[in-house]
C-alpha positions in Angstrom: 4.3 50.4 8.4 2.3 52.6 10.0 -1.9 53.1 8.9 -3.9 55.9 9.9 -7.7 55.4 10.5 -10.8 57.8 11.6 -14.0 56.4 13.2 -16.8 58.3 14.3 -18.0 58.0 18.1 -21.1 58.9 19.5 -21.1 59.9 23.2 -24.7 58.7 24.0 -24.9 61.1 26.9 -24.3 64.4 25.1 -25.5 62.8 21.8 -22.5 64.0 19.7 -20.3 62.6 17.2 -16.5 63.4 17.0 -14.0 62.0 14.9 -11.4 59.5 15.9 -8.2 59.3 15.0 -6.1 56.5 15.6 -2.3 55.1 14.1 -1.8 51.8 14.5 2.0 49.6 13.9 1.5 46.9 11.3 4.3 44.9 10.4 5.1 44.3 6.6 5.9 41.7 4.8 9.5 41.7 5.2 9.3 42.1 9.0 6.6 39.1 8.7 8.8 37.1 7.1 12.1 37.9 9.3 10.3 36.7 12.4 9.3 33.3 10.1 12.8 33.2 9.5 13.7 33.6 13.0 11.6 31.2 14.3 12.5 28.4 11.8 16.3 28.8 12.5 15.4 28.7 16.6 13.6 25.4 15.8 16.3 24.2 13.4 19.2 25.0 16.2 17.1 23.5 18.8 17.2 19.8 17.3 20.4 20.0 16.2 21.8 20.4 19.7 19.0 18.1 21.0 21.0 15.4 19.1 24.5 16.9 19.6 23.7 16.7 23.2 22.4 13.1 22.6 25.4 12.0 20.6 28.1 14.2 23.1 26.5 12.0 25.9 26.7 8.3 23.8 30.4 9.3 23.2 31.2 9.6 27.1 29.1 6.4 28.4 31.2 4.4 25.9 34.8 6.1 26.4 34.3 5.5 29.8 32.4 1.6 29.5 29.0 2.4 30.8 27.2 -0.7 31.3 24.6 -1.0 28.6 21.6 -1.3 30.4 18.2 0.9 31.7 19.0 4.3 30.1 22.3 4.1 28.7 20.7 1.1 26.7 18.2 3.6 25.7 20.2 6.2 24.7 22.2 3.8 22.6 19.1 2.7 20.8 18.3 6.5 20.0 21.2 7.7 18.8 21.7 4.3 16.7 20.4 6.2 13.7 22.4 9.4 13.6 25.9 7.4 13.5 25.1 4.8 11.3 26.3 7.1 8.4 29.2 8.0 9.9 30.5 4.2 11.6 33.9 2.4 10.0 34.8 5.7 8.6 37.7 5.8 11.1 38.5 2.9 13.5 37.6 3.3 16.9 40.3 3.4 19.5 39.8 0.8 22.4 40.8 1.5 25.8 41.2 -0.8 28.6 37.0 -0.1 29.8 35.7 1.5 27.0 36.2 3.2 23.2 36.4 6.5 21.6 33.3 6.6 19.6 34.5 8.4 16.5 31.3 7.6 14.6 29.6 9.9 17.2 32.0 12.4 16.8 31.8 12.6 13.0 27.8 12.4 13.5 28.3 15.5 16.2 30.5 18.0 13.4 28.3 16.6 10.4 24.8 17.5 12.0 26.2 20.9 13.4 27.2 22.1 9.9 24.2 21.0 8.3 22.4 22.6 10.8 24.3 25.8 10.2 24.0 25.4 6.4 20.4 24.9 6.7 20.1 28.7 8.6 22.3 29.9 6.1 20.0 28.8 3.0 17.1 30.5 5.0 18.1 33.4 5.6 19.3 33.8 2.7 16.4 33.0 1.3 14.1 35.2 3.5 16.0 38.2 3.8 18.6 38.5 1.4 21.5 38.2 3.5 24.3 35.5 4.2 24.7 34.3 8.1 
């Protein structure tokens, strides 16, 4: 949207007044919220691969037997809470050092599409529009 205003200036030196016109860009509501919008899903995508990455990185320290201690210990104890949903749903395959985490796997596809469905609600929501 676009506003049009007039001020007066006086030039003190020549002590006369003109008019001034100036047009100025501001942004309406719907362009408002569409950059809200915008900004909520880049937050929204940015934790869910913050724990995808988490969870991706749990899986390979235990299919390949990591040693749970210092940061792997760490990580373990982070990412405790995002498979807890998800463990005993399918066995876990052993293998001769370590296991295929399939909780973490689960964990990885569920927070990924909730993620995605979360964005889709929004902008729908915000701008009228499905993803």
């Amino acid at each position: 949207m676009e506003v049009e205003r007039q001020t007066v200036d006086h030039d003190p030196q020549t002590g006369s007044m003109h008019a001034v016109h100036t047009t100025e860009h501001v942004p309406s509501e719907a362009a408002k919220s569409e950059v809200a919008a915008d900004k909520t899903n880049a937050y929204i995508w940015y934790i869910v691969g913050l724990i995808d990455v988490l969870l991706v990185l749990r899986l390979l320290f235990l299919l390949f037997g990591a040693n749970d201690t210092g940061v792997v210990s760490i990580l373990y104890a982070v990412t405790h809470p995002f498979i807890v949903l998800f463990q005993g749903i399918f066995p876990a395959p052993g293998l001769t050092t370590g296991y295929f985490d399939t909780a973490a796997l689960l964990a990885i596809a569920a927070y990924t599409l909730i993620g995605w469905g979360i964005v889709a609600l929004i902008d729908i929501s915000k701008r009228g529009k499905a993803v």
